[in-house]
Kinemage of the C-alpha trace (Angstrom):
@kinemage 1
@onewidth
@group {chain A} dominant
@subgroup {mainchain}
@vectorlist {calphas} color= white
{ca unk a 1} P 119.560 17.313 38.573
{ca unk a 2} L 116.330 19.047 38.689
{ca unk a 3} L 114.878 22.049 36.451
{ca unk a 4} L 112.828 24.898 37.098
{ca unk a 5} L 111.413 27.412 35.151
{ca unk a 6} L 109.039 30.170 35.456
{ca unk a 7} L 110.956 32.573 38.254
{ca unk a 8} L 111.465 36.231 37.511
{ca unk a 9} L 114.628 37.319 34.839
{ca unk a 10} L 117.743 38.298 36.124
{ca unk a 11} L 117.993 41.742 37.447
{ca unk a 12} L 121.396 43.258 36.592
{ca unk a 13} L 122.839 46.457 37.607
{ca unk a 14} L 123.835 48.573 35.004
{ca unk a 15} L 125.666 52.246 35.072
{ca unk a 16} L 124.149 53.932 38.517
{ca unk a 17} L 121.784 56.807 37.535
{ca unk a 18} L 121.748 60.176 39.723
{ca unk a 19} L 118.874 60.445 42.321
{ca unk a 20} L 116.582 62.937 42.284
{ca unk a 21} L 116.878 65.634 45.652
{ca unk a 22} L 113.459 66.257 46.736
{ca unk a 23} L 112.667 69.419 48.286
{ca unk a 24} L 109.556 71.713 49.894
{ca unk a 25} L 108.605 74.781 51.146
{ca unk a 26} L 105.482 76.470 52.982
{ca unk a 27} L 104.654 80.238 51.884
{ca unk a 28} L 103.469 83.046 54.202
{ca unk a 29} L 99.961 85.238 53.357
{ca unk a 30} L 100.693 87.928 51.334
{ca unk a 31} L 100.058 91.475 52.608
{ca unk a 32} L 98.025 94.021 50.228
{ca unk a 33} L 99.572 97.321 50.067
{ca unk a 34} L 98.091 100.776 51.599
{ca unk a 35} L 95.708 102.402 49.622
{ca unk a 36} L 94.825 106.476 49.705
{ca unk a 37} L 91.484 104.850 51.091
{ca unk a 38} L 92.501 103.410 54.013
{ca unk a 39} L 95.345 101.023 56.003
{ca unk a 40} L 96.924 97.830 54.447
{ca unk a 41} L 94.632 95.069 54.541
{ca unk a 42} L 95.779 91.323 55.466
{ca unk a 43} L 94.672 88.738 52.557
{ca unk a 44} L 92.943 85.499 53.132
{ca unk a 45} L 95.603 82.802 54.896
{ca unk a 46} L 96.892 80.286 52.125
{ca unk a 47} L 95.570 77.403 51.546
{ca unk a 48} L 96.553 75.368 54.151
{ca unk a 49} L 96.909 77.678 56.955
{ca unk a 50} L 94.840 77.326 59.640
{ca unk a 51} L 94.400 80.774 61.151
{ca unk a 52} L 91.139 82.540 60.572
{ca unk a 53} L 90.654 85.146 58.466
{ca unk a 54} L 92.253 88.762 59.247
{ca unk a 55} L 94.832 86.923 61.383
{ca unk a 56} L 98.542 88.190 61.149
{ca unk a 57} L 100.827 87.087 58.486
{ca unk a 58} L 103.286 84.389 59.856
{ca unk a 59} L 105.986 85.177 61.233
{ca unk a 60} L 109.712 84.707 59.436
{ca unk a 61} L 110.025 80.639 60.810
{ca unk a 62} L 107.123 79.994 62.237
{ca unk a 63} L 105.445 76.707 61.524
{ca unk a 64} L 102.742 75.535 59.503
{ca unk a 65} L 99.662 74.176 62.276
{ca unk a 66} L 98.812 71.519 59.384
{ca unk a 67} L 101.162 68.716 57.681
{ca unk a 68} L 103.293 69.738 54.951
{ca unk a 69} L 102.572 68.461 51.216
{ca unk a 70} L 106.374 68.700 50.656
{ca unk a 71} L 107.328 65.093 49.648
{ca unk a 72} L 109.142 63.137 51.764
{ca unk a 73} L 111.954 60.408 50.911
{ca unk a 74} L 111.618 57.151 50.935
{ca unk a 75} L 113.567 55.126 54.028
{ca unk a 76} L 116.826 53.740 52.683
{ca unk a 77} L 118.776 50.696 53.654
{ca unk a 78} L 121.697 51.827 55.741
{ca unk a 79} L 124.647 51.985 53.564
{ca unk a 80} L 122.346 52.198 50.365
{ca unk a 81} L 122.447 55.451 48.232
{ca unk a 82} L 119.275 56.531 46.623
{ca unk a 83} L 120.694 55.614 43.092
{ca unk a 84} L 121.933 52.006 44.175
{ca unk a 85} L 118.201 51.619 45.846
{ca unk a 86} L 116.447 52.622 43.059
{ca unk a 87} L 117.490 49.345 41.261
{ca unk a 88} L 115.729 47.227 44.130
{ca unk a 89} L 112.555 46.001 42.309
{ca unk a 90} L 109.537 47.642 44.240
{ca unk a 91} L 108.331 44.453 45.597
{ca unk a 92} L 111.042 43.427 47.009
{ca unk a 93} L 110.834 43.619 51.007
{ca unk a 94} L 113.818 41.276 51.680
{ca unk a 95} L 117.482 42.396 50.381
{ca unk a 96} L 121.321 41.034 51.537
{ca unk a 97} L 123.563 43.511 51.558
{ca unk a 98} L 127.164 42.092 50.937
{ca unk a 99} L 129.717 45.097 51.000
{ca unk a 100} L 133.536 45.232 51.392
{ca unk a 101} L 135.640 48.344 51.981
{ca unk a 102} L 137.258 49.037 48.790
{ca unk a 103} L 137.091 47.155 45.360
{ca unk a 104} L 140.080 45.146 45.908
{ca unk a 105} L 138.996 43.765 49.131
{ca unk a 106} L 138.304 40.480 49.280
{ca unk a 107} L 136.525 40.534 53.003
{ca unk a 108} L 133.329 41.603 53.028
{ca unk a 109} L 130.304 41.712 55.614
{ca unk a 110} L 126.714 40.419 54.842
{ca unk a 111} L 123.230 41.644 56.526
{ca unk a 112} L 119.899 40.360 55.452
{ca unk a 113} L 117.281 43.951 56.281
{ca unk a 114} L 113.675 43.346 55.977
{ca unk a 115} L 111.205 46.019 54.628
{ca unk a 116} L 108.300 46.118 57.527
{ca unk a 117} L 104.979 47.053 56.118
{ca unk a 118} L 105.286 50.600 56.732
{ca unk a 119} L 108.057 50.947 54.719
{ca unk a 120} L 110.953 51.056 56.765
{ca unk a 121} L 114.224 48.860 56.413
{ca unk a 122} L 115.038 47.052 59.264
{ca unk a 123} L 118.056 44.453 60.010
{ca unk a 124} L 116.684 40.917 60.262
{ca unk a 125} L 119.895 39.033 60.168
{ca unk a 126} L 123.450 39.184 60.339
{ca unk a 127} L 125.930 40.777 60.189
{ca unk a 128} L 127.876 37.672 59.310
{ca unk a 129} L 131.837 37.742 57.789
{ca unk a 130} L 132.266 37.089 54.440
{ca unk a 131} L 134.452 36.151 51.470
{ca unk a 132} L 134.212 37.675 48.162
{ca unk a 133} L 136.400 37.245 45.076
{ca unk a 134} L 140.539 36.953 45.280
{ca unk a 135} L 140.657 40.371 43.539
{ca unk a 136} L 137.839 42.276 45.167
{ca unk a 137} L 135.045 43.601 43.020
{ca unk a 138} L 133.984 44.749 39.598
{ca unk a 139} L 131.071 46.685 37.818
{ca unk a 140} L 132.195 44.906 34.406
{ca unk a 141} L 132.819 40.794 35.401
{ca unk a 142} L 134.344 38.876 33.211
{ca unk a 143} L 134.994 35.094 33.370
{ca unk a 144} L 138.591 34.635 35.253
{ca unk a 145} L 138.558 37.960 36.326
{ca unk a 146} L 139.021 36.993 40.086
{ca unk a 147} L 136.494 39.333 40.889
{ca unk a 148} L 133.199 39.347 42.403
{ca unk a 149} L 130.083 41.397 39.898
{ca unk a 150} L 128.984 44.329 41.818
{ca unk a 151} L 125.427 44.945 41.588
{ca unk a 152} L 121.297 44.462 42.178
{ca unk a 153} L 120.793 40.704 41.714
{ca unk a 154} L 117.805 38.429 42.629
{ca unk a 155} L 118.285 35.005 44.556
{ca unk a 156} L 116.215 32.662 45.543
{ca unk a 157} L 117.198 29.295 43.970
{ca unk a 158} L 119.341 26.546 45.924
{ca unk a 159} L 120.784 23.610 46.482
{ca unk a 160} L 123.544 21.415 47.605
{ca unk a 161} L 125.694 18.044 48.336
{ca unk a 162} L 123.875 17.865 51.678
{ca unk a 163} L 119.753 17.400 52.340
{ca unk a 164} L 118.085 20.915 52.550
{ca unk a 165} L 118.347 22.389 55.845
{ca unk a 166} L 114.637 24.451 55.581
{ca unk a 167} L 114.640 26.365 52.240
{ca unk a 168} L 111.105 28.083 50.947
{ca unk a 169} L 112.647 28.144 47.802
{ca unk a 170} L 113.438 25.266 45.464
{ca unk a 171} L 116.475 23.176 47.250
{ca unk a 172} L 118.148 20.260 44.423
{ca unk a 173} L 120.108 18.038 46.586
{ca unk a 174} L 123.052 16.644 44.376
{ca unk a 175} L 126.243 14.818 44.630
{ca unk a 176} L 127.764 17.172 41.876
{ca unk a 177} L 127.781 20.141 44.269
{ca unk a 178} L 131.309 18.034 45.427
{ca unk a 179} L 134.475 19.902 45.524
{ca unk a 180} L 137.739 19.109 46.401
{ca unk a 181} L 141.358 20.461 46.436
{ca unk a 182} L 142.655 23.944 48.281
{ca unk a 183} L 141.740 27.151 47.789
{ca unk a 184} L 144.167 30.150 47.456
{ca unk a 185} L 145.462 30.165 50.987
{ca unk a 186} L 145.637 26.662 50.699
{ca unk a 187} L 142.696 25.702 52.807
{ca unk a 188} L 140.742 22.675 51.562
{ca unk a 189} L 137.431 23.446 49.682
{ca unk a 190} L 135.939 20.056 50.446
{ca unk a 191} L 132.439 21.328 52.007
{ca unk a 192} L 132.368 24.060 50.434
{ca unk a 193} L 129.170 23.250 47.907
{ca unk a 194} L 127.257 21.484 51.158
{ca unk a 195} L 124.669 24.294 50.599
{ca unk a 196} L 124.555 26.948 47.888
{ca unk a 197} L 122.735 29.760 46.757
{ca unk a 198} L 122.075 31.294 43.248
{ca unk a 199} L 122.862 34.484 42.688
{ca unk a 200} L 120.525 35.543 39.381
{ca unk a 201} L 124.102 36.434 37.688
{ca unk a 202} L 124.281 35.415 33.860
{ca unk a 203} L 122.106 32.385 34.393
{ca unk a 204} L 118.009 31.070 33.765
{ca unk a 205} L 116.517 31.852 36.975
{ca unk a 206} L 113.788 29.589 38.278
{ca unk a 207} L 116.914 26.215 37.565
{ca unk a 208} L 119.360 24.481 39.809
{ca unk a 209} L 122.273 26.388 40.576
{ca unk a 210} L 124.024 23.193 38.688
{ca unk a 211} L 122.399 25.080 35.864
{ca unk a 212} L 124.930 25.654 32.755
{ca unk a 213} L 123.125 28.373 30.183
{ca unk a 214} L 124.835 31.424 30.204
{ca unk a 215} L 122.565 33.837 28.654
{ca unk a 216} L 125.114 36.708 28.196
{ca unk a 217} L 127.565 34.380 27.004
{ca unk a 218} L 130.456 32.364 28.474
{ca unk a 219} L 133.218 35.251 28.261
{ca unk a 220} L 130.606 36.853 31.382
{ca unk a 221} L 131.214 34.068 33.595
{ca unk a 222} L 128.436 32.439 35.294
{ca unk a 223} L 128.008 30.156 38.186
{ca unk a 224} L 128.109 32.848 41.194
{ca unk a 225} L 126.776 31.317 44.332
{ca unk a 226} L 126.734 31.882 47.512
{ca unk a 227} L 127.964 29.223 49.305
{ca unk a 228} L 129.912 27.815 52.777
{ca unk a 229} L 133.103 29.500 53.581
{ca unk a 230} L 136.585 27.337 53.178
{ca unk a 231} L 137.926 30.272 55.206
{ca unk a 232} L 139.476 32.253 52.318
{ca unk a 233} L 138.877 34.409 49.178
{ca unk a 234} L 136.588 32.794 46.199
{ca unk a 235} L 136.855 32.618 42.342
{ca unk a 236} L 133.800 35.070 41.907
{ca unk a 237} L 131.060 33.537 44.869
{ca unk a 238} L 130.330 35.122 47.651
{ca unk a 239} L 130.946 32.791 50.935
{ca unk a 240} L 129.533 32.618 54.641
{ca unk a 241} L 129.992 30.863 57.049
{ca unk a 242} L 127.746 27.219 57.255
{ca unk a 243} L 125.553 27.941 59.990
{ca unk a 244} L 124.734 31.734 58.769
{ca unk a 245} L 124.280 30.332 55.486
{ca unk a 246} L 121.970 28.073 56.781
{ca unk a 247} L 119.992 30.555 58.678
{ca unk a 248} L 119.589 32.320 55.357
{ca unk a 249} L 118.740 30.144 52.995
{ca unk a 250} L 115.799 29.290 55.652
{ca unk a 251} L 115.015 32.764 56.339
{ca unk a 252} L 114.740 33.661 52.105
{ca unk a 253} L 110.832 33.789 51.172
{ca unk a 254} L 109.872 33.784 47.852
{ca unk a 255} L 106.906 36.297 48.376
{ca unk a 256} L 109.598 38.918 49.263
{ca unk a 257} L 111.349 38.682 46.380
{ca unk a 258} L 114.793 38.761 47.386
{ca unk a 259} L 117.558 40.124 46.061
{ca unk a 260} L 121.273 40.669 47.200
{ca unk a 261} L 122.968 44.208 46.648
{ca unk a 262} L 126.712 43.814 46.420
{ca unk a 263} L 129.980 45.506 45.972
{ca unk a 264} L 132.481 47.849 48.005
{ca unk a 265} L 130.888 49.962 50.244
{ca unk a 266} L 131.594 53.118 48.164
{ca unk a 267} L 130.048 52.170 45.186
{ca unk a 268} L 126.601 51.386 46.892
{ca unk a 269} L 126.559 54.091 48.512
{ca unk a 270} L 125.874 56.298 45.625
């Protein structure tokens, strides 16, 4: 079992914090009033109008010949509200979305977007189908919960029983990544571990998935993966399918500094 150190510290999603609304709005030239002297007298067009001088104010609607200053929002991931997105680190330009329905579902879809270099978020993968935990999800895991964490975590590391199908990140091929016996439809598990993936969840990132060190202590679980579907619900993992998992962990590049955003769709969404 091999160990590596030096990748970036676990990200975890704590309480989501409100987004702020940004708004704008373009003014019209004021008007100076008659005057015992003479008629009114049009002021000088704002800054940023480009009508000349003595022009007539602007009409109620009409609009501006130049580009606003107003700011405009960032592009979202579809499905991502701006206060679950504002815990995606600002490098990052590679996230997997894994979202269910409701918080006790325990089917879930997965989509790997992409953030081009102009800043919007486009779908690069996926969607694949998807296992989560038995019990759905939860903002507050605990170990034997039977729930998956729901949150902003990075990934990156892997490894498995089987040799390592492509990965740009760190792949430890190991015979302890065997499982056996049936899962909780009674499907056999055997497989499952061929290929994993860390999910930076109470663990040292930059290690094996095999990994053991719990930083937040054992009573927080540990040991989420994602890793090849047995065809039913998990302990905590999230599971895909083996070729889609596959195609991921090939697809994952360290210089985008990926992360996976997870948990029922209404939760993310905020």
């Amino acid at each position: 079992m091999s160990v590596r150190k030096g990748a970036p510290a676990l990200l975890s999603a704590g309480t989501l914090c409100a987004a702020l609304l940004l708004t704008g709005c373009a003014g019209t030239a004021p008007t100076v009033p008659a005057t015992p002297d003479g008629p009114a007298v049009t002021a000088p067009p704002a800054a940023g109008d480009s009508r000349p001088e003595g022009a007539p104010p602007r009409a109620a609607g009409e609009a501006a010949s130049s580009l606003s200053s107003a700011p405009v929002p960032a592009p979202r991931i579809p499905g991502i509200g701006p206060a679950t997105h504002a815990l995606v680190p600002d490098g990052t330009t590679q996230v997997l979305v894994v979202t269910g329905a409701t918080a006790d579902d325990n089917t879930s879809t997965a989509t790997l977007y992409e953030r081009s270099p102009g800043g919007a978020w486009t779908e690069a993968a996926g969607p694949w189908p998807a296992h989560n935990a038995l019990k759905g999800w939860t903002a507050d895991h605990r170990a034997g919960d039977l729930r998956t964490p729901i949150g902003v975590f990075r990934i990156g590391d892997t490894g498995g029983r089987l040799p390592d199908p492509g990965a740009r990140f760190p792949y430890d091929q190991d015979q302890e990544f065997a499982i056996s016996g049936t899962g909780f439809s009674g499907e056999p598990l055997e497989g499952s571990f061929d290929h994993v993936i860390a999910i930076d969840y109470n663990r040292v990132p930059g290690r094996t998935p095999l990994d053991k060190e719990r930083p937040l202590g054992a009573g927080k679980g540990g040991g989420v993966w994602i890793h090849v579907d047995h065809g039913g619900p998990t302990q905590a993992c999230v599971a895909l399918e083996r070729e889609a998992l596959r195609d991921l962990i090939r697809a994952l590049d360290p210089a985008a500094e990926p992360v996976v955003v997870m948990g029922p769709a209404p939760d993310l969404a905020r």
